[in-house]
C-alpha positions in Angstrom: 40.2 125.8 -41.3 40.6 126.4 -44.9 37.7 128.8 -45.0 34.5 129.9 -46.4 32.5 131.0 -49.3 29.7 132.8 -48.3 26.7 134.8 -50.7 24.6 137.4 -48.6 21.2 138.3 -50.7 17.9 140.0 -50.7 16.8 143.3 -51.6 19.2 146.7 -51.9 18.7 148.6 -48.3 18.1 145.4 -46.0 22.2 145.6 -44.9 23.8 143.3 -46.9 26.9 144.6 -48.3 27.4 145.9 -45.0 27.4 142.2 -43.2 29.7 141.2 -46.2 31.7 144.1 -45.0 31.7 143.2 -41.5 33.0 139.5 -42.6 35.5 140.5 -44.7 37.4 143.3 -42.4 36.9 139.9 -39.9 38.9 138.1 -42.4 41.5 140.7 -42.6 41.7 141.3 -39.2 42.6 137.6 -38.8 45.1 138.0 -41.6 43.6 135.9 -43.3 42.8 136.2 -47.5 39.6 138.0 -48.2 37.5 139.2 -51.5 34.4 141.0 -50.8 32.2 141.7 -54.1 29.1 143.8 -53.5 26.4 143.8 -56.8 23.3 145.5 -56.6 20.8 146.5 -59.1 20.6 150.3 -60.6 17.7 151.0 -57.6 20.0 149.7 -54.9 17.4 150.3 -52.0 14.6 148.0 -52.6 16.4 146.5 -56.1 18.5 143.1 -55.4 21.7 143.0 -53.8 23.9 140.5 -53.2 27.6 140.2 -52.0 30.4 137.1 -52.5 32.8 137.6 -49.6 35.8 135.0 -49.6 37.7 134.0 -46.2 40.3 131.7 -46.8 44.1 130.3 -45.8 45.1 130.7 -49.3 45.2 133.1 -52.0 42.1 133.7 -53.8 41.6 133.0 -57.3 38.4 134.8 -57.9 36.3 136.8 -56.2 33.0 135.0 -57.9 31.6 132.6 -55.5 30.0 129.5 -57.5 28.8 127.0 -54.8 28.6 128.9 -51.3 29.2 126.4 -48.3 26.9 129.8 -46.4 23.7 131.4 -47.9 22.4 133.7 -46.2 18.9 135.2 -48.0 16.6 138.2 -47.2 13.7 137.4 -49.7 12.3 134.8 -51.5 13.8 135.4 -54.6 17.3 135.3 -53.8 16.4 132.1 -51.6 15.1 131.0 -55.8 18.1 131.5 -57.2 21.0 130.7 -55.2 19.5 127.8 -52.9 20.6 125.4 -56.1 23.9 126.8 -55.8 25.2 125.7 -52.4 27.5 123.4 -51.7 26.5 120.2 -50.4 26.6 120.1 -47.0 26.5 123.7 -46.6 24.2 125.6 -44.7 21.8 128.0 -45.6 20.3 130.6 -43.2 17.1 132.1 -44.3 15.0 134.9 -43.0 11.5 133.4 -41.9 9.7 136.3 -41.2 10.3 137.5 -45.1 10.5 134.1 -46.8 7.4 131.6 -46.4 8.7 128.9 -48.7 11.3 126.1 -47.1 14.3 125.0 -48.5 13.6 121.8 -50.8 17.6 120.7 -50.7 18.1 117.9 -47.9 21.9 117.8 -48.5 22.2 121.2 -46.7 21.6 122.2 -43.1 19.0 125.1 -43.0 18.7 127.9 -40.6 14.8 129.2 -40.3 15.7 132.6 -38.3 12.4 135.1 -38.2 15.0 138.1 -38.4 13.1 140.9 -39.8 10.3 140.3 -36.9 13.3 140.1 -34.1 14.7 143.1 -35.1 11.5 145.2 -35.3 10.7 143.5 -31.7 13.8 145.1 -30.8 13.1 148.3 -31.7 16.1 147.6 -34.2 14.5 147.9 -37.8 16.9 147.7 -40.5 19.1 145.0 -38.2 17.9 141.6 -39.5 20.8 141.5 -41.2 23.1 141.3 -37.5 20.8 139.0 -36.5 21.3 136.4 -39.3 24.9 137.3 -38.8 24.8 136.2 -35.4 23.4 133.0 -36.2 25.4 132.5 -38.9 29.1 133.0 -36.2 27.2 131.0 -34.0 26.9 127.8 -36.3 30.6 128.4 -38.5 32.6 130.6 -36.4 34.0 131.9 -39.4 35.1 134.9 -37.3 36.4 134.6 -33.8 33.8 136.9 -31.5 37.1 138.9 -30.2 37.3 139.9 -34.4 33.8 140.6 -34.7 34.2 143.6 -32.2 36.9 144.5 -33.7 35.3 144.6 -37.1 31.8 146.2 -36.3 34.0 148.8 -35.1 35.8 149.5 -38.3 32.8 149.0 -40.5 30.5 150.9 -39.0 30.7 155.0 -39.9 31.9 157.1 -37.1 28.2 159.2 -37.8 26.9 155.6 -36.5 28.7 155.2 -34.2 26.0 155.2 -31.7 24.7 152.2 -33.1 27.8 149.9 -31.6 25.5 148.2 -29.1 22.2 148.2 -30.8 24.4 145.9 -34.1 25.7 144.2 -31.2 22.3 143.5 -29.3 21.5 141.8 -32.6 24.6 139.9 -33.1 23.3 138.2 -29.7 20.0 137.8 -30.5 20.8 135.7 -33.6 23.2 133.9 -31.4 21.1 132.7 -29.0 18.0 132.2 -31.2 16.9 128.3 -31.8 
């Protein structure tokens, strides 16, 4: 696999620099080359955010990612302004219970995935990120399961550590959704 170029977006405080995270220690874990690249707006919680991450079996030339074969958006206008930018044939994994517009593209696979609703349903608010992430391993396998574990241990703080299970609940549910 040569690799992947992935953009996470949405609002600050929805989780996703920390999925970029949990990718990119993946990456590393696999010894593989990684650039993670968090940017967020002055607000941060409720402002955008966004994050590049970079896996790949070469060096990396730059951290920028111009054409992500993986979106992954949290609202509709992050869904606005990158869904132009992915590759074609890459996939784009959108969270239906925020976003009520569809994808216009027909070069790309799209992933409808009401997150936001699965995550409150699980008593797990502030988690749709995990469970886009889980659909997301379950349709690239960009990271191996066995490095996800590994991962979500390093990323998450050891004040959260509770929350091992609950992330990985989540992971599941986005796995198995269809």
């Amino acid at each position: 696999m040569a690799g992947h170029e992935i953009i996470i977006a949405g609002f600050g405080g929805q989780g996703l620099l920390f999925a970029g995270k949990v990718l990119a220690y993946g990456g590393l874990i696999e010894n593989r080359e990684v650039s993670w690249l968090p940017s967020y707006g002055p607000e941060m919680r409720g402002g955008t955010a966004n994050c590049n991450v970079i896996l790949s079996d070469t060096p990396v030339g730059s951290p920028i990612v111009q054409h992500p074969d993986i979106l992954i958006v949290m609202n509709t206008p992050s869904l606005d302004k990158y869904e132009s930018t992915v590759a074609p044939g890459g996939k784009i994994f959108v969270d239906s219970a925020l976003i009520t517009r569809k994808v216009s593209r027909e070069d790309v696979e799209v992933f409808y995935i009401p997150a936001t609703q699965m995550a409150s349903d699980m008593n797990a608010s502030g988690l749709a990120n995990m469970i886009l992430l889980g659909a997301v391993l379950r349709e690239t396998a960009c990271i191996s399961d066995e490095t996800l574990v590994k991962s979500l241990h390093q990323v998450i703080p050891a004040r959260k550590a509770d929350l091992f299970e609950l992330n990985m609940s989540c992971i599941r549910a986005g796995k198995e959704y269809k």
